[in-house]
N, C-alpha and C positions, 0 to 999 in steps of 0.2 A: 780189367773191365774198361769198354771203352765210354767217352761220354755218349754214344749211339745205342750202348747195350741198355734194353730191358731190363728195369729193376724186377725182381722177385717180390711177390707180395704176397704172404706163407698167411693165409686162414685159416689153414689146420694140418698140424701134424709136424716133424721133421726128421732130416736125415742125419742118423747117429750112430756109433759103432759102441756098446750093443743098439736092438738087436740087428742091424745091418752087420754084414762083415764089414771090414774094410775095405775088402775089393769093390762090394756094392756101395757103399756108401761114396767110394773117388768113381766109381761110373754113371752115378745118378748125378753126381757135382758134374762130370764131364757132360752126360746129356742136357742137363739144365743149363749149362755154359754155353751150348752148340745152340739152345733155343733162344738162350737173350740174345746169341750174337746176330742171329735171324736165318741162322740154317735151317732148311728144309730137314728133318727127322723122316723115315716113313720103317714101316715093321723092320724087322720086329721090335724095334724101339719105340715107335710111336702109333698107336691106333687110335682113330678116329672115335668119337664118343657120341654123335649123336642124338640118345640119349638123354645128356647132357645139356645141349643145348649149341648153337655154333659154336665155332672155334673152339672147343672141347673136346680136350684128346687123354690117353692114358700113356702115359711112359713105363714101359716093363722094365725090370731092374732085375736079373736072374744074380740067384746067389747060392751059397754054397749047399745050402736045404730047401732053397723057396726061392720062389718069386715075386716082386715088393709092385706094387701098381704107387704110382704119383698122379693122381688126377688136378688136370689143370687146364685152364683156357689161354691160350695168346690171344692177348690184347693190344691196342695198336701202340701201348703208352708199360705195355708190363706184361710177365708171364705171373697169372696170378693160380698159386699152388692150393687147392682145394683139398686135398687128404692123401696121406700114406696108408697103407696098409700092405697087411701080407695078402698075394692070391693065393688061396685058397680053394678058388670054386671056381669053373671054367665060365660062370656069365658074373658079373659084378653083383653085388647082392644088394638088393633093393633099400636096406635101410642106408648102404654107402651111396646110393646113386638120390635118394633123398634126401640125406645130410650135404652133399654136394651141391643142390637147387639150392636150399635152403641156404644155403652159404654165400654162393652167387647172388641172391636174391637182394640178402641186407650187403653185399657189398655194391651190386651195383646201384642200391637205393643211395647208400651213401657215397658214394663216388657220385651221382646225376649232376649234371651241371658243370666239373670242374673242367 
């Protein structure tokens, strides 16, 4: 990591083998590597989240059984990681896209100012 990269700043959830495979878990490290560095992502690795809120995207992570969604926002100062899970459902399900506000919420309250 360079001193220009994007720290990570994990709010909820993380990447681990189980239940990731191993191959998903080194392709989630590779995409979240490619976002601190400040590369552009777009599908099917990265989708826009709206949603969300700006700068709010989901990272797909396809794996041996399933597909793992990373919801998170780039920041100008961090890529900040709001939740893993498995997809499941072809629209996000509303109590993930709630606990994701909610999250955002108390961080940016605490974050205000610095």
């Amino acid at each position: 990591m360079s001193p220009e990269d994007k720290p990570l700043v994990w709010l909820s959830g993380e990447i681990k083998t189980p239940p990731l495979s191993s191959e998903a878990r080194v392709e989630a490290g590779f995409l979240l590597r490619q976002l601190q560095a400040g590369v552009r992502l777009s599908l099917p690795h990265l989708r826009p989240m709206p949603s969300l809120g700006a700068r709010c995207y989901e990272v797909r992570v396809r794996d041996v059984r399933s597909t793992w969604r990373v919801m998170l926002r780039i920041d100008a100062d961090a890529i900040v990681i709001l939740d893993i899970s498995r997809k499941t459902t072809k629209q996000t399900p509303r109590h993930v896209l709630e606990a994701c506000r909610r999250r955002l919420r108390r961080y940016d309250e605490l974050t205000e100012g610095r």
